[in-house]
N, C-alpha and C positions, 0 to 999 in steps of 0.2 A: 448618257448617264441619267438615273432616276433624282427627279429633284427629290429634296429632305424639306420639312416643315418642320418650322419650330412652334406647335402651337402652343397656345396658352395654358397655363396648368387645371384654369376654369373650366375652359371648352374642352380638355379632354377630361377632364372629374366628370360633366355634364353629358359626355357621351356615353363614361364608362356606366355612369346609373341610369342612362336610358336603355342601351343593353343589358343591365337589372331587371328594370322595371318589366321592359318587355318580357322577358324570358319568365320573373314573377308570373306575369300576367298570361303569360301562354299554358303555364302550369295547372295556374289558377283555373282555367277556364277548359282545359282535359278533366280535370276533376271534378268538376260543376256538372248538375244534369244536364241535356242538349238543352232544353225550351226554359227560359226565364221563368215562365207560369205554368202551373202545374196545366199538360197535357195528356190524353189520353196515347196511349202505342198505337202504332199503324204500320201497316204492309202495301207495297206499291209492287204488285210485280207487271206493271201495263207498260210501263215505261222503258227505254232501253238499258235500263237495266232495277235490277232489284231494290228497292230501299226499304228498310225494317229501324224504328224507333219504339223501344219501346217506352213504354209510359214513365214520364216525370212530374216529379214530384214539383217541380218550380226549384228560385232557388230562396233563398230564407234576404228577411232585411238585411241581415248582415255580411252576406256573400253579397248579395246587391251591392250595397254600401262598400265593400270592398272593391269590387270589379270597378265600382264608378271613378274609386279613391286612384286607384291604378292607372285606370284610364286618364284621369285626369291630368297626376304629375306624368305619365307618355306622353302628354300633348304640350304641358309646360318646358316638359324637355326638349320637345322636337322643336319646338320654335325657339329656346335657349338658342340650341347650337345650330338651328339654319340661321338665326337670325345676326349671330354675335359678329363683334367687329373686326374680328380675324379676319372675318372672310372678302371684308373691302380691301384687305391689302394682298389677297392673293391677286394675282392677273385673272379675267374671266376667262380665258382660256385654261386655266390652271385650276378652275375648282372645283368641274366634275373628278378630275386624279385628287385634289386634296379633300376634298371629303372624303372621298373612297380610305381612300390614306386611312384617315382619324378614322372609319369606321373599323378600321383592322388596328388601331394601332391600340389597343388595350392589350396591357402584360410590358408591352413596349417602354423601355426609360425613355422618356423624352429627349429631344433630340437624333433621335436611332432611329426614325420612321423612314422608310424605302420604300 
């Protein structure tokens, strides 16, 4: 039988807005031009296989400043929840499955994790 975790209601708020954040941030950054600084376009066809970019514009301060902002609370988050005190009371052999757990368990009522 699959153990159940009862985690904390912190560590799972904190995972659920790092799967936010991230998901923000992936959005963010399809819609961004490729190159940070405005580049010229270019074509590679020498290579095994094709590459074509074309020209960007850069992106502005405040996309910058966004991406950074984003970036930052991801890394505040990831170490929230690697680092919380949940996790000394799982058994080590138990906390590659219960991480996993909390990473699926958003939508989940607490208590219900499988």
């Amino acid at each position: 039988m699959a153990k159940t975790y009862d985690f904390p209601s912190d560590l799972r708020a904190g995972q659920e807005e790092l799967h936010q954040v991230r998901a923000e941030l992936s959005a963010l950054l399809k819609r961004l031009p490729w190159s940070v600084e405005p580049l010229d376009g270019f074509s590679d066809a020498g290579g095994w296989r094709k590459i074509e970019r074309p020209a960007s514009p850069g992106w502005t301060a405040d996309e910058q400043a966004e991406v950074e902002k984003l970036r930052r609370r991801e890394h505040e988050l990831a170490v929230f929840v690697s680092c919380h005190r949940f996790w000394s009371e799982v058994a080590a052999e138990d906390r590659v499955e219960a991480r996993t757990r909390l990473k699926h368990a958003h939508g989940t009522p607490p208590g219900e994790e499988h």
